[in-house]
C-alpha positions as CSV (number, residue, x, y, z in Angstrom):
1,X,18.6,5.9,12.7
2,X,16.5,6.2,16.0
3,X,14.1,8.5,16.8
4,X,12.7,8.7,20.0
5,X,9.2,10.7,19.8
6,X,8.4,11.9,23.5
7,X,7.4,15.1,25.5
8,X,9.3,16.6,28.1
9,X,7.6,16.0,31.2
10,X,6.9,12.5,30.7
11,X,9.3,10.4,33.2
12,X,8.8,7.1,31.0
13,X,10.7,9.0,28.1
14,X,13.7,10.9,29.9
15,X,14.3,7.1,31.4
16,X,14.6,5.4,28.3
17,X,16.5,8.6,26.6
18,X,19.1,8.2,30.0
19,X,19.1,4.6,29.6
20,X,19.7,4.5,25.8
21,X,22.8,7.3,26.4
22,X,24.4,5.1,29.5
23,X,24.3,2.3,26.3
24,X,25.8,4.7,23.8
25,X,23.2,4.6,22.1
26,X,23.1,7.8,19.6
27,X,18.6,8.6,19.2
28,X,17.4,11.8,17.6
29,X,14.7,13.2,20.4
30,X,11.5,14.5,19.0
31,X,8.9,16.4,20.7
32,X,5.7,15.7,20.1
33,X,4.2,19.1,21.5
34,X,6.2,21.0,18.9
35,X,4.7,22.4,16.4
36,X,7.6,22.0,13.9
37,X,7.1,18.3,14.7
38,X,3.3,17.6,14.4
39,X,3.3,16.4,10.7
40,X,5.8,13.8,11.8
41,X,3.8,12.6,14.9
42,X,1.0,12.8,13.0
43,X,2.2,10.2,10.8
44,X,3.8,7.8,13.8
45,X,-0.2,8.6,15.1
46,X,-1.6,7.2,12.3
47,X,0.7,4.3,11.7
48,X,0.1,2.8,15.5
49,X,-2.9,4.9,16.7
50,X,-1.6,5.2,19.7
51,X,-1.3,8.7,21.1
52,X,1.0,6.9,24.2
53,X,4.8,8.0,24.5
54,X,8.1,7.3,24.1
55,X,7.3,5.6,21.0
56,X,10.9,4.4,19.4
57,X,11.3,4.0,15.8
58,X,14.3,2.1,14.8
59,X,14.5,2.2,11.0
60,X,11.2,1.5,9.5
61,X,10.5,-0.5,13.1
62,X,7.8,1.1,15.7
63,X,8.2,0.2,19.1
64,X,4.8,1.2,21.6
65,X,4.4,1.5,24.6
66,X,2.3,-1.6,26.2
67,X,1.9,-3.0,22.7
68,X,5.7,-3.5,22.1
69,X,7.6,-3.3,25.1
70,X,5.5,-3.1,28.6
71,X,8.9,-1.4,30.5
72,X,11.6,0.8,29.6
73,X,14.3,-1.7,30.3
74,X,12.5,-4.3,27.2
75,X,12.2,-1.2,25.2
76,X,15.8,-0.4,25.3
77,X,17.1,-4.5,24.7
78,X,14.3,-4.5,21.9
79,X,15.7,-1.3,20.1
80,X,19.6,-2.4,20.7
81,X,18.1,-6.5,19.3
82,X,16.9,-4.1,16.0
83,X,19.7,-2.6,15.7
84,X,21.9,-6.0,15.1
């Protein structure tokens, strides 16, 4: 499963959600301003204390920005690489 954790008005995150739908690649969109998803974030928050979005998780793998993948393009070949 991929979860995507990104806000709305962040142009970073709707390019890697467009690129990762032109690949057919299915991504469950969380939004970290929710309320209904700040336990989860929370957790992602803790894990790579970095408060920096779209942070992928594929599986049990994190993927952050400028720690991970410095573009959108390498996150989206990183994520497809994960998921075989």
């Amino acid at each position: 499963m991929i979860k995507i954790y990104s806000v709305p008005e962040c142009p970073y995150c709707n390019e890697l959600k467009e690129l990762l739908t032109k690949e057919s690649i299915n991504f469950i969109d969380v939004n970290v301003l929710l309320e209904e998803n700040k336990e989860e974030y929370e957790q992602i928050y803790n894990k790579t204390e970095s408060d920096e979005v779209p942070i992928v998780k594929v599986g049990n793998q994190l993927l952050v920005p400028n720690i991970s993948f410095k573009s959108i393009s390498e996150a989206v070949e990183l994520t497809k690489n994960f998921l075989g």
